[in-house]
Every structure is written in C-alpha cells, then in structure tokens.
FIKOLZA-1660 file (N, C-alpha, C; in steps of 0.1 Angstrom, whole numbers, plus 5000, padded with zeros to 4 digits):
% residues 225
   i   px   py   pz ch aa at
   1 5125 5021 4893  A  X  N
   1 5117 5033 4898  A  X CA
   1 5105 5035 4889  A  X  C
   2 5093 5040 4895  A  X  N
   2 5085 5039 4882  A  X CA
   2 5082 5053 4881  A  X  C
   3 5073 5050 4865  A  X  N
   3 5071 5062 4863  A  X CA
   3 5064 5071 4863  A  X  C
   4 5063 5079 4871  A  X  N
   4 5050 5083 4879  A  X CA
   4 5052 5099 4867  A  X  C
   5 5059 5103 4862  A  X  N
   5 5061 5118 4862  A  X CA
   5 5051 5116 4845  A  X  C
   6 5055 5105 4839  A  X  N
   6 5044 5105 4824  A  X CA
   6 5038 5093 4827  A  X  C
   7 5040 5082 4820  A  X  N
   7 5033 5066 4818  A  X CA
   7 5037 5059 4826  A  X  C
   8 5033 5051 4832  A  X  N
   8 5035 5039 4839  A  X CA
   8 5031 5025 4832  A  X  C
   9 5033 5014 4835  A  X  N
   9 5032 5000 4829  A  X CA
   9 5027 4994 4842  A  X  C
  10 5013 4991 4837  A  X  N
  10 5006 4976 4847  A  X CA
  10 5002 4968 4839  A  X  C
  11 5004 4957 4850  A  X  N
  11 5001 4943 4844  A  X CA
  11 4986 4938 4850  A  X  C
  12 4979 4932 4846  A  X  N
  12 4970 4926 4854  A  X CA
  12 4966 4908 4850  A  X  C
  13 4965 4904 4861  A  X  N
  13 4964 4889 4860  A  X CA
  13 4951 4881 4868  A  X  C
  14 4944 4881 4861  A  X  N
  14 4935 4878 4866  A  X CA
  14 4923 4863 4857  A  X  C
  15 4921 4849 4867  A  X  N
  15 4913 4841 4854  A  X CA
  15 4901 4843 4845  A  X  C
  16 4896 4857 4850  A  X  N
  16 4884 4854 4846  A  X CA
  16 4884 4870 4836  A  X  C
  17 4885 4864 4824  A  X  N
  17 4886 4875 4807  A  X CA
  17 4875 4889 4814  A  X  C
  18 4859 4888 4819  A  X  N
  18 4854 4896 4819  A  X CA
  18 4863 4912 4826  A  X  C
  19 4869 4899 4837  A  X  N
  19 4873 4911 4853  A  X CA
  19 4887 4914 4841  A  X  C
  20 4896 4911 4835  A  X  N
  20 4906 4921 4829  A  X CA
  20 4900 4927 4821  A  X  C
  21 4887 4925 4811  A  X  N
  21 4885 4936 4806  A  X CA
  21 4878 4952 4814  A  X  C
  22 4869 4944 4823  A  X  N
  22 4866 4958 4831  A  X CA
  22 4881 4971 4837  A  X  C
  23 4890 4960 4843  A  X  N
  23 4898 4965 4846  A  X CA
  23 4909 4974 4834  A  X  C
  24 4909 4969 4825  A  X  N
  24 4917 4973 4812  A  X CA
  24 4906 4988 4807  A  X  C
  25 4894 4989 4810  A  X  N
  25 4885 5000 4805  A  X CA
  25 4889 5007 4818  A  X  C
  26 4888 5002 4829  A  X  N
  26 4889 5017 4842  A  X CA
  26 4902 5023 4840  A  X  C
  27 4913 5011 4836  A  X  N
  27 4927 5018 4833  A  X CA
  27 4933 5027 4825  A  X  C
  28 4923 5025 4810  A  X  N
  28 4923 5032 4799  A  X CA
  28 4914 5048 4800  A  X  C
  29 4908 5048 4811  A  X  N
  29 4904 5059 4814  A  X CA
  29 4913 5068 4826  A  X  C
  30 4922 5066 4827  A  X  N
  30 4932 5076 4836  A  X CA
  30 4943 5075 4826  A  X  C
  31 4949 5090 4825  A  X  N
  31 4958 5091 4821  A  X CA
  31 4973 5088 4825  A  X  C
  32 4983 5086 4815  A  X  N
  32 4992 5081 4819  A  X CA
  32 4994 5065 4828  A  X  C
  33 4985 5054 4824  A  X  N
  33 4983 5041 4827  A  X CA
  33 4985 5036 4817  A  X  C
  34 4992 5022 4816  A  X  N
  34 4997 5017 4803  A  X CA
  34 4995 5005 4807  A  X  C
  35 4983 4994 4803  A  X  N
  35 4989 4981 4803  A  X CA
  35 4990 4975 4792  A  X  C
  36 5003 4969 4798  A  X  N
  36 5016 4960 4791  A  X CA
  36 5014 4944 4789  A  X  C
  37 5005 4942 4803  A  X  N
  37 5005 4925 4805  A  X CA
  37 4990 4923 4806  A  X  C
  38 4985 4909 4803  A  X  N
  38 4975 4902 4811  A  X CA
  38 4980 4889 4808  A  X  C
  39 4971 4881 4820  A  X  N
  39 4971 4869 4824  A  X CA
  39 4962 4864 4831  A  X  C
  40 4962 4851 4830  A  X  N
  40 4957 4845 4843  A  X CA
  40 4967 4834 4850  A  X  C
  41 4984 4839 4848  A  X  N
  41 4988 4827 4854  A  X CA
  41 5000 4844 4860  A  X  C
  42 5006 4842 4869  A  X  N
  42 5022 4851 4877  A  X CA
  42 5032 4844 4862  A  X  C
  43 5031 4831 4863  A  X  N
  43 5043 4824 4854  A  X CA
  43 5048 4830 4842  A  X  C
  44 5041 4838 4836  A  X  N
  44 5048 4843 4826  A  X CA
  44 5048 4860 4825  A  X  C
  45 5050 4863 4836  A  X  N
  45 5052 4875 4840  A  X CA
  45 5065 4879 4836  A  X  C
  46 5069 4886 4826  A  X  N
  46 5083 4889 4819  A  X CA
  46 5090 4901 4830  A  X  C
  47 5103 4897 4837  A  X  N
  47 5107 4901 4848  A  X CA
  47 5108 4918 4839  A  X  C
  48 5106 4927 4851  A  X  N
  48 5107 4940 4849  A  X CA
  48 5095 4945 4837  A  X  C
  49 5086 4938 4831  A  X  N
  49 5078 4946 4820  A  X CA
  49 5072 4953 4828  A  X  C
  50 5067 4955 4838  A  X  N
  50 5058 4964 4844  A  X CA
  50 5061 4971 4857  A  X  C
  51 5053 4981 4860  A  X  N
  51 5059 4989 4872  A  X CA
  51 5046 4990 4885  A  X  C
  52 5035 4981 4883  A  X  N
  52 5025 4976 4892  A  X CA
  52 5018 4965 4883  A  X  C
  53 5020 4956 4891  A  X  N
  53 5010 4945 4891  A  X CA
  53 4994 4941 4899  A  X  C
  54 4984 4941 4889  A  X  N
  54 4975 4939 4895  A  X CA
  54 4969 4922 4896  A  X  C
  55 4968 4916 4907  A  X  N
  55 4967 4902 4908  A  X CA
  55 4958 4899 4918  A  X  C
  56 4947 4886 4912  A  X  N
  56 4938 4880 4922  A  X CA
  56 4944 4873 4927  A  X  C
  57 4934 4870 4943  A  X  N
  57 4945 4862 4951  A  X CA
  57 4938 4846 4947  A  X  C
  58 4931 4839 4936  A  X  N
  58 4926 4828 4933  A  X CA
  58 4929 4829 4917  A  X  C
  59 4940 4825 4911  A  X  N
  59 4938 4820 4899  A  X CA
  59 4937 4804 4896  A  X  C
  60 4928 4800 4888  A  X  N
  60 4926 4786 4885  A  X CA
  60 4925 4778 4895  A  X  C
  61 4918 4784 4903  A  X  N
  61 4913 4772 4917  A  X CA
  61 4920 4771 4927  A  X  C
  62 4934 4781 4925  A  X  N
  62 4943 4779 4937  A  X CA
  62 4944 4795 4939  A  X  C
  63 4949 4794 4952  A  X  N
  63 4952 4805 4962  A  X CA
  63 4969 4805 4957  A  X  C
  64 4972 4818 4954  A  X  N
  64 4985 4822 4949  A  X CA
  64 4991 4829 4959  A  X  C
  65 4992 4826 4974  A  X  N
  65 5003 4835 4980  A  X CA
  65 5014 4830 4980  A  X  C
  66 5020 4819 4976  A  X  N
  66 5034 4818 4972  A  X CA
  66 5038 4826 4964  A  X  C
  67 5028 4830 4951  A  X  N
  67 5035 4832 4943  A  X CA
  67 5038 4848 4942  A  X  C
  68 5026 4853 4953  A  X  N
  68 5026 4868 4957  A  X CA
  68 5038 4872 4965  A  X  C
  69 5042 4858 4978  A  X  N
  69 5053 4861 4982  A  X CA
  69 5065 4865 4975  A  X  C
  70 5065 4859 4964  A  X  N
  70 5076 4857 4961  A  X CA
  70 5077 4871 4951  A  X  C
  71 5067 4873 4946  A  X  N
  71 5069 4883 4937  A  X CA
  71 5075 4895 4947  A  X  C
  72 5069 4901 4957  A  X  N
  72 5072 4908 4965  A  X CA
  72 5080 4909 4973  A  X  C
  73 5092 4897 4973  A  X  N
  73 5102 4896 4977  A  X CA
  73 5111 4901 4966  A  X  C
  74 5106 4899 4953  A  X  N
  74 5119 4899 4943  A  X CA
  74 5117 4921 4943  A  X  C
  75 5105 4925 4949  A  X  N
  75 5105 4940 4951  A  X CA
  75 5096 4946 4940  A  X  C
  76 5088 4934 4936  A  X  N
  76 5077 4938 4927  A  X CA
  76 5067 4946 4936  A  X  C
  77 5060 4958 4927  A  X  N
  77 5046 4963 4928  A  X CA
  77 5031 4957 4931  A  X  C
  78 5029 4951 4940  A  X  N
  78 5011 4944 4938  A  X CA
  78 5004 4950 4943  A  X  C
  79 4993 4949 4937  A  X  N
  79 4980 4959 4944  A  X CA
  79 4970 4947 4941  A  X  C
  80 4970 4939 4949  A  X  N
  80 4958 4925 4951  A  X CA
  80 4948 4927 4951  A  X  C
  81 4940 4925 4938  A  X  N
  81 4923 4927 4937  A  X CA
  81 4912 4916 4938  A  X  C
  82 4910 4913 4948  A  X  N
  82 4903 4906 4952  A  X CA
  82 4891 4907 4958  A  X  C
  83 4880 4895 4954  A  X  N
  83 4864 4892 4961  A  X CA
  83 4869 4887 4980  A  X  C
  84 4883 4881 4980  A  X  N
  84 4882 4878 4998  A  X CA
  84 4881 4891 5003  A  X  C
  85 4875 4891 5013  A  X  N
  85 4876 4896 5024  A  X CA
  85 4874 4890 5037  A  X  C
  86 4881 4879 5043  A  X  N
  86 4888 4874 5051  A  X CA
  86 4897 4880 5058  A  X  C
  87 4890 4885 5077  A  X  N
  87 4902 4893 5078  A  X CA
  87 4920 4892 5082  A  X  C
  88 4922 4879 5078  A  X  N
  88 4932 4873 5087  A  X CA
  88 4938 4868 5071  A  X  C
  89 4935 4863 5064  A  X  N
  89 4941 4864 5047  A  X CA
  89 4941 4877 5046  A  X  C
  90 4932 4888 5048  A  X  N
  90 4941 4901 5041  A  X CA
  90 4953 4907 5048  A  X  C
  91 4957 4900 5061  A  X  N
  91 4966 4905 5070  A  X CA
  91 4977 4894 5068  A  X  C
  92 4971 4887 5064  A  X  N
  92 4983 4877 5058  A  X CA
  92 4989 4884 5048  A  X  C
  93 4983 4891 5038  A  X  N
  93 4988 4892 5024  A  X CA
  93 4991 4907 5025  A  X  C
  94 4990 4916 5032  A  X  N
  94 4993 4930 5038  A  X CA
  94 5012 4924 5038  A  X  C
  95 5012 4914 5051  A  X  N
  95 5024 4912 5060  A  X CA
  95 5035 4906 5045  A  X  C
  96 5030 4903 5038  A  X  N
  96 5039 4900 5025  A  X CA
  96 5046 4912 5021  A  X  C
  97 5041 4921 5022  A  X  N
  97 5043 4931 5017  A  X CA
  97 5038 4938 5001  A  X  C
  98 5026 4931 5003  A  X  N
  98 5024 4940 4990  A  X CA
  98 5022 4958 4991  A  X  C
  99 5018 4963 4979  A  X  N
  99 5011 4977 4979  A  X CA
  99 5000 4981 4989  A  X  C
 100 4988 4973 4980  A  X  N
 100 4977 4976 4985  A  X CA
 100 4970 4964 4982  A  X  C
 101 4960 4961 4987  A  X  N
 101 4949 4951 4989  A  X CA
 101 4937 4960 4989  A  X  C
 102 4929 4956 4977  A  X  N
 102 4919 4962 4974  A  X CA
 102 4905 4950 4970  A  X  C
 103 4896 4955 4978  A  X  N
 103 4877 4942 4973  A  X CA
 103 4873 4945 4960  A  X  C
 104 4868 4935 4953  A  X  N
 104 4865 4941 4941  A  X CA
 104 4850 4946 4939  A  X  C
 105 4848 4945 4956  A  X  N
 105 4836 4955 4954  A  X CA
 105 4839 4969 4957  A  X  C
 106 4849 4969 4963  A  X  N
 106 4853 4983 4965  A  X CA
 106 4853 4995 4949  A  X  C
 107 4854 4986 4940  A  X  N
 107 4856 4992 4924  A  X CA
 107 4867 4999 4918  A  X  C
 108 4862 5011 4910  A  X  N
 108 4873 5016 4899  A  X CA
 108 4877 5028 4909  A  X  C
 109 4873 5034 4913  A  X  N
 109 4882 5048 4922  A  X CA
 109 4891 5042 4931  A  X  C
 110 4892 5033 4939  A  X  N
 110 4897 5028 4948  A  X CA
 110 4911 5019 4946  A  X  C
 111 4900 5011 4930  A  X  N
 111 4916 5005 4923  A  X CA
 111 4924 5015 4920  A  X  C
 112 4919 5027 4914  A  X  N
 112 4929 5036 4905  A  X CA
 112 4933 5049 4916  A  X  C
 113 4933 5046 4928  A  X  N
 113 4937 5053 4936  A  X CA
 113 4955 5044 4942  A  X  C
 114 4951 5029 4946  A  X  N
 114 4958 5024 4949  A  X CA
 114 4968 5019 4939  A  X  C
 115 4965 5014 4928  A  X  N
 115 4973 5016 4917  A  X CA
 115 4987 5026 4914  A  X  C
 116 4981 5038 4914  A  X  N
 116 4987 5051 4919  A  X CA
 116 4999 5050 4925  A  X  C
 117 4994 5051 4936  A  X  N
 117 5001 5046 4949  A  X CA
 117 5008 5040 4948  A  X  C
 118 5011 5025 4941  A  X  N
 118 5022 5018 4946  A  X CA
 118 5028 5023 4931  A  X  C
 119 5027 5027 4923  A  X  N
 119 5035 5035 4913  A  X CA
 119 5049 5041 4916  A  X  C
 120 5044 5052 4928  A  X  N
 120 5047 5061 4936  A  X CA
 120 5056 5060 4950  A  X  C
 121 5051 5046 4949  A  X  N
 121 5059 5042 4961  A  X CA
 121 5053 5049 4974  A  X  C
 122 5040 5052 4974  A  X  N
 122 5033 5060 4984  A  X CA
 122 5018 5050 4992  A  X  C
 123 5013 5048 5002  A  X  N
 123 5006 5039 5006  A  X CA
 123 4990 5044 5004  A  X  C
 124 4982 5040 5003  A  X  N
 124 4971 5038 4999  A  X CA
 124 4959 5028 5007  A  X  C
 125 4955 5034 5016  A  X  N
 125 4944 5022 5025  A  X CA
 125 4930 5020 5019  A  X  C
 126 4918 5018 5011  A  X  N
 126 4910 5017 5014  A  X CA
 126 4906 5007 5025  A  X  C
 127 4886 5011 5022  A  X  N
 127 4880 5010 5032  A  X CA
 127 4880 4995 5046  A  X  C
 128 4880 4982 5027  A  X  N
 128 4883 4972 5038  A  X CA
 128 4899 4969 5047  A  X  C
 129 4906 4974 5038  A  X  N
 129 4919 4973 5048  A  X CA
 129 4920 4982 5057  A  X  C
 130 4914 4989 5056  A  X  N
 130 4914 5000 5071  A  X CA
 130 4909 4995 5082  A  X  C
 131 4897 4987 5078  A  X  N
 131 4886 4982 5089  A  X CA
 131 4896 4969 5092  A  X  C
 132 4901 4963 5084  A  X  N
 132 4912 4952 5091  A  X CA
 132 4923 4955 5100  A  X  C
 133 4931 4967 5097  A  X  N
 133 4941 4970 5104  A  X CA
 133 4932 4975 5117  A  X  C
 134 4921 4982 5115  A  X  N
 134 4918 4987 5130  A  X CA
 134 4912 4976 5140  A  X  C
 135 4907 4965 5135  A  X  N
 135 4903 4958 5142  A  X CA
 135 4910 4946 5150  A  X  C
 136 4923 4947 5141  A  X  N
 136 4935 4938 5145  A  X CA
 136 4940 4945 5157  A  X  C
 137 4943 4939 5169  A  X  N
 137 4948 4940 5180  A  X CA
 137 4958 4934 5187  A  X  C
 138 4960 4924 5180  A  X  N
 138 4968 4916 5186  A  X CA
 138 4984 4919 5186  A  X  C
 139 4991 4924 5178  A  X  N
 139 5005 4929 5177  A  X CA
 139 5008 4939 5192  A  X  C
 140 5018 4936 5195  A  X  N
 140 5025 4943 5204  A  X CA
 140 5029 4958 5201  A  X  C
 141 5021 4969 5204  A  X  N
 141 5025 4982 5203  A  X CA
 141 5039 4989 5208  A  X  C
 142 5047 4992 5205  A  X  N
 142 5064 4998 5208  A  X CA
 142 5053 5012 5215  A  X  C
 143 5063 5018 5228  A  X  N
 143 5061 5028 5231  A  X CA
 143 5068 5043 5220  A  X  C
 144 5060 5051 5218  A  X  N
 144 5064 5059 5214  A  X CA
 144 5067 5068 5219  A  X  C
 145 5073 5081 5216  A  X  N
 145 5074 5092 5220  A  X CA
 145 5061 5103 5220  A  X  C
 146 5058 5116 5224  A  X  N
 146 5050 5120 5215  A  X CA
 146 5054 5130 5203  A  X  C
 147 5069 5134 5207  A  X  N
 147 5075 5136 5194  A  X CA
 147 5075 5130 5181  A  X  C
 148 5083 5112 5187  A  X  N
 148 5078 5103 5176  A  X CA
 148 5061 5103 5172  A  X  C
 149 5053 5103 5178  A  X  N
 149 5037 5103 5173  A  X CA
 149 5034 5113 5166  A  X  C
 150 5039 5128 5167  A  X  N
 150 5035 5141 5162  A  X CA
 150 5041 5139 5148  A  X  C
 151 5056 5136 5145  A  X  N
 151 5062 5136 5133  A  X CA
 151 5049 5126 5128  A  X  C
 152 5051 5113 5132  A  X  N
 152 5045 5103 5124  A  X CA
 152 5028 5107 5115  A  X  C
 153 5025 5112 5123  A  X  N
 153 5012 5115 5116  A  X CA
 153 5010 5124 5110  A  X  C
 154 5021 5133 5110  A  X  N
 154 5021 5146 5102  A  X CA
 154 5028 5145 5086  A  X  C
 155 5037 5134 5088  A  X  N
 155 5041 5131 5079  A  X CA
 155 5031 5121 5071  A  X  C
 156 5023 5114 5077  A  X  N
 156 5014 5105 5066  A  X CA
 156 5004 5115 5065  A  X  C
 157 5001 5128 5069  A  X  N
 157 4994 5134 5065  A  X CA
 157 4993 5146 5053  A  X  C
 158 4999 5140 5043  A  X  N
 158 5008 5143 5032  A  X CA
 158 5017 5153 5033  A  X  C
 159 5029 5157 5042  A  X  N
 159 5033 5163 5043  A  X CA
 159 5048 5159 5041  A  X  C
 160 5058 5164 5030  A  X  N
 160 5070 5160 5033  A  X CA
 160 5085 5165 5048  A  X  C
 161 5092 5156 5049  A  X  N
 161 5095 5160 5059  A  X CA
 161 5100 5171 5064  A  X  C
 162 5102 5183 5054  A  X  N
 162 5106 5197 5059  A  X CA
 162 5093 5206 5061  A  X  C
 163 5085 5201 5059  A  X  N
 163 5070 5205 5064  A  X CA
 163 5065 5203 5082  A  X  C
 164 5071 5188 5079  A  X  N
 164 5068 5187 5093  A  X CA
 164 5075 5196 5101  A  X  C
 165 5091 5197 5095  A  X  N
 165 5098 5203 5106  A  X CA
 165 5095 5214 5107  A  X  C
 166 5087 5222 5099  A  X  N
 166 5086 5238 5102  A  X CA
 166 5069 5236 5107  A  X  C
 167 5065 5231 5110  A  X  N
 167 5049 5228 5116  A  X CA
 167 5059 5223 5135  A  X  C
 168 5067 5217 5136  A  X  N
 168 5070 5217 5146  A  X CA
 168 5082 5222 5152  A  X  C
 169 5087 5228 5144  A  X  N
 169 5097 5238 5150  A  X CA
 169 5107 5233 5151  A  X  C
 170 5112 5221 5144  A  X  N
 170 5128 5216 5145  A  X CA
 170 5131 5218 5131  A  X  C
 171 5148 5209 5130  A  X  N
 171 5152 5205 5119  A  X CA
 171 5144 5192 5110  A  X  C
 172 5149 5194 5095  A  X  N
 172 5143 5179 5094  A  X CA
 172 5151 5167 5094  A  X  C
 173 5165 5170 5096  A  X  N
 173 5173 5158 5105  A  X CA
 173 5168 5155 5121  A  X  C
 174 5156 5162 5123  A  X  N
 174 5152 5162 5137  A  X CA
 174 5138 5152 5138  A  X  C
 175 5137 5156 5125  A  X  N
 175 5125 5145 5122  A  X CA
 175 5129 5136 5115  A  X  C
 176 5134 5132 5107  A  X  N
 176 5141 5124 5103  A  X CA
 176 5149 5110 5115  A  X  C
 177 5149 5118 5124  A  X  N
 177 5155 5110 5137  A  X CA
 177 5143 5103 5145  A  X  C
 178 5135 5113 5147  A  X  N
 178 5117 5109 5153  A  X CA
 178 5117 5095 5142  A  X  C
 179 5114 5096 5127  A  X  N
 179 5111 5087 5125  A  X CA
 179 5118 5076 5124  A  X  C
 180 5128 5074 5121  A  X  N
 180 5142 5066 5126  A  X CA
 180 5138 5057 5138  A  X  C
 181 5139 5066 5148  A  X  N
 181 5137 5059 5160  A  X CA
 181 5122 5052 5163  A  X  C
 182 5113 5056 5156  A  X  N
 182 5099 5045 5159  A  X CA
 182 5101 5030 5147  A  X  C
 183 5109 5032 5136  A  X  N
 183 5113 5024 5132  A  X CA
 183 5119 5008 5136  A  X  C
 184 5130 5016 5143  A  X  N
 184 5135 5006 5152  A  X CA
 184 5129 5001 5167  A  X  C
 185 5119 5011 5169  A  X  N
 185 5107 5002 5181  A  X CA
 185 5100 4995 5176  A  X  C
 186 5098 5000 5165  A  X  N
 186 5089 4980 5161  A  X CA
 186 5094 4976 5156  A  X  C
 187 5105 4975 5152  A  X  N
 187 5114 4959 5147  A  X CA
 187 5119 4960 5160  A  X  C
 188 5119 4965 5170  A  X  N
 188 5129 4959 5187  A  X CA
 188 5112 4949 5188  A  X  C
 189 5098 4950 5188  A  X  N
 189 5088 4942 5193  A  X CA
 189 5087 4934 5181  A  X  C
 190 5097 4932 5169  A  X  N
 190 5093 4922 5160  A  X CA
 190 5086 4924 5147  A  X  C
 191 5082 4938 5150  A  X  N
 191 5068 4944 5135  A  X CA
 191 5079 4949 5128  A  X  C
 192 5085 4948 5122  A  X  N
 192 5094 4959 5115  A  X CA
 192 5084 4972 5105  A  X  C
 193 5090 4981 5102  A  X  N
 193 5083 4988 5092  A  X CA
 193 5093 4996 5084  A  X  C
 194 5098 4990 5073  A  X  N
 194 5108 4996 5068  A  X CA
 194 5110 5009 5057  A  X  C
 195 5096 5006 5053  A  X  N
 195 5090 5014 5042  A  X CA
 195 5077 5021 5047  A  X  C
 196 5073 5032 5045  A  X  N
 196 5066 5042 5050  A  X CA
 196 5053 5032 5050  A  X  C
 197 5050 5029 5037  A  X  N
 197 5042 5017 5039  A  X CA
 197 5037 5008 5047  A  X  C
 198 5044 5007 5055  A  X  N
 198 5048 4991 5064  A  X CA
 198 5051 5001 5075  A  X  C
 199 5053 5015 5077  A  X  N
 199 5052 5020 5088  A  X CA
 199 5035 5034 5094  A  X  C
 200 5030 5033 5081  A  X  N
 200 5014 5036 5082  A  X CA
 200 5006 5025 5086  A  X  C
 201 5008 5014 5081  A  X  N
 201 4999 5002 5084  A  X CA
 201 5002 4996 5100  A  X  C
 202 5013 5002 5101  A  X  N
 202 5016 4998 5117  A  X CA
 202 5007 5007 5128  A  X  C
 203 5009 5017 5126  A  X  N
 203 5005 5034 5128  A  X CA
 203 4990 5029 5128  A  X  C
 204 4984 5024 5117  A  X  N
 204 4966 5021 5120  A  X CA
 204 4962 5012 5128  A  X  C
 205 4974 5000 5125  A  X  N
 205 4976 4994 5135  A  X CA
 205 4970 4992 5150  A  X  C
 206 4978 5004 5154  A  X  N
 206 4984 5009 5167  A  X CA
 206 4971 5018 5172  A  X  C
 207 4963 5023 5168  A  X  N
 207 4959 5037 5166  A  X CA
 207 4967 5048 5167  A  X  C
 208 4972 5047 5162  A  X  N
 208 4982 5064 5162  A  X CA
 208 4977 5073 5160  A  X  C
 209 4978 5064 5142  A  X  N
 209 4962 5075 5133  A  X CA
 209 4951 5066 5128  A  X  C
 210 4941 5070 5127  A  X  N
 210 4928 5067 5122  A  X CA
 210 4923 5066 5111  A  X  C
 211 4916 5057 5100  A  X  N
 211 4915 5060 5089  A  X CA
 211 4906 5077 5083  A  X  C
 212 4902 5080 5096  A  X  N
 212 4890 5095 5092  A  X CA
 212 4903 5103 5097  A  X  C
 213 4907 5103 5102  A  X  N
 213 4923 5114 5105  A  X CA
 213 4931 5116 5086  A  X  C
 214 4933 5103 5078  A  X  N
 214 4939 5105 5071  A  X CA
 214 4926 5107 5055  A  X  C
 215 4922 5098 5059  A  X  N
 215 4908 5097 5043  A  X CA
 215 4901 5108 5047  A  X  C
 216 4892 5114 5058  A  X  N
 216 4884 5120 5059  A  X CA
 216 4878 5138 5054  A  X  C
 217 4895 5137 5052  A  X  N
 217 4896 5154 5045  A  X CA
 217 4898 5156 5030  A  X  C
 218 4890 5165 5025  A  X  N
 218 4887 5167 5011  A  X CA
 218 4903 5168 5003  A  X  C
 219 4914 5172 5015  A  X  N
 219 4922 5175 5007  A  X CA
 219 4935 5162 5005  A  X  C
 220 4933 5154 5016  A  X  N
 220 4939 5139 5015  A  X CA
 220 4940 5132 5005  A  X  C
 221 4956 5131 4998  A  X  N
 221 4961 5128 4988  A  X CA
 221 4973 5116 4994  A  X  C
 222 4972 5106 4989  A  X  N
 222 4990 5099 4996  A  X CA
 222 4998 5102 4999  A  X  C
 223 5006 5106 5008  A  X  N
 223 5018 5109 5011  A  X CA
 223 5032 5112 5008  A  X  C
 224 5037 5120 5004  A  X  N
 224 5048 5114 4996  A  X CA
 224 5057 5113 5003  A  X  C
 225 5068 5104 5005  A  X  N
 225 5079 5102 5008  A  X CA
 225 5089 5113 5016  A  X  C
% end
C-alpha cells in the first residue's frame, strides 16, 4: 500500500542522465516524494523498493513493453513517461495496465499529478490520454443503466461512495451494486474493468464522461476510491 499519508518512494528509469535529473528536480520540489531508484535498465529494480515507478517506454534502443507487462502484472505502480505519442502504443500500454501514461511534453504538473495518483491508487488522465481514449471507438460499449451511468460519473467525480448515495437518494450498498453491475457488463463484452482505473478509462472510453466533465472544474481532484 503506499504511502500517501507522509513519504512515498519513486523510482525512475530512464536512458538518458539529463531526463532523470530534470525529473529528480520536479520530484524534489513536492513534498512528501522520495526517490529511492534510477536507472536506465527495469533489471535491477529491487522488488518492492518503491511505491511508483516512473519508466520510458524506449530504453537503450529497445521498446520495453514486456518488461512493463510484466512489471504490472507483478502489481507494480507505472506512470510511463514518454516522447510516443502513437495512438494505438498508448492504448496498447493503457491495456497493460499501467497508472498513467504521461508525453514528456506534457511536463512537471502533469507528471506530478499522475505520479500522485497512482501512489493513491486513484486515476489520473492527462491531456494526451484523454484525446486517445476519446478517439478510440472501436470497443464494444455494454449497455448501461442510467442508474449505473449516474453512480458512475458521480463517483469519478471525486465523490466517495456515500456521497453518491446521498446525492441520489439511495444506500451506498445501492451504489455499490450500480457499480458492481457495470463491472461485470464489460467483462460480459470482454473490456473488463476491475479497478476504478480500468473502469474510468472505459467510461471515456464509452463517452459516459468527458474529459471537460472531469478536468474542466477548478475543483477536480482524483477520485478517491
């Protein structure tokens, strides 16, 4: 679990010395960020030292999504900082499951927003992943309810789930059920979304919600759980 309530530990891995030191100065400017690691190789990533990893998707001339997969399978933290923006590699590397996927032109608020985030276990879209999920069409949309649609967006709209239920007048085993049940409509079409994470990105997906529904208000903070 990380540790979001004082310090946290990130790693970053990246080939090129300049880009970890920029990144090592934006990190040393927020409080409560600790990094523990650099590199430019996953290979010597000392299992558990850290509680987010930040990783390019090109070290040493090669493309690392095996080794992303794998990290992300073992239930590691990645927040992928990357020059691609390819929209079918960032949906490739979304569907891995990382955190967040972040341009490195996008910069230091965006990293240290997403960063955050997967600390937190809470999702985090910038700009270019937003414009990818909205543009992606191709996935099979599950019918929802509009109960299921009301919880869902109210809940990514930082609202924990006894919030929702008193904004809509049930229990929050009632919502709790809403979201349950859209869960298992996209794993019945194949998308699973297991993690609120993986159930936002479906959601933008889908249009459910929009990235100006969630980013566009001064008071829009990540969601918590």
């Amino acid at each position: 679990m990380a540790r979001t309530a004082t310090a946290f530990h990130v790693g970053i891995v990246d080939d090129h010395p300049v880009v970890i030191d920029g990144v090592r100065a934006w990190l040393a400017e927020a409080p409560g960020i600790r990094v523990r690691h650099t590199g430019d190789t996953t290979a010597d990533l000392r299992s558990g030292a850290v509680d987010v990893l930040i990783v390019d998707l090109n070290l040493n001339g090669r493309l690392v999504l095996s080794d992303i997969g794998e990290l992300t399978a073992e239930g590691r933290r990645l927040v992928v900082f990357s020059q691609f923006t390819d929209e079918s590699l960032v949906l490739d590397v979304l569907n891995m499951g990382v955190a967040g996927f972040v341009t490195k032109s996008e910069g230091q608020a965006h990293l240290l927003h997403a960063v955050r985030a997967a600390a937190a276990d809470r999702p985090y879209v910038p700009p270019t992943t937003a414009g990818v999920l909205v543009s992606d069409r191709s996935p099979v949309a599950p019918r929802l309810s509009q109960q299921e649609r009301t919880s869902l967006l109210w809940w990514f709209q930082s609202m924990s789930k006894a919030s929702v239920a008193r904004r809509m007048g049930v229990s929050v085993h009632t919502v709790d059920m809403y979201i349950k049940r859209a869960r298992v409509k996209y794993a019945q079409v194949g998308r699973p979304a297991p993690t609120k994470t993986d159930m936002l990105a479906r959601a933008i997906e889908d249009g459910l919600v929009t990235p100006a529904e969630l980013a566009g208000s001064p008071q829009w903070t990540p969601p918590p759980e």
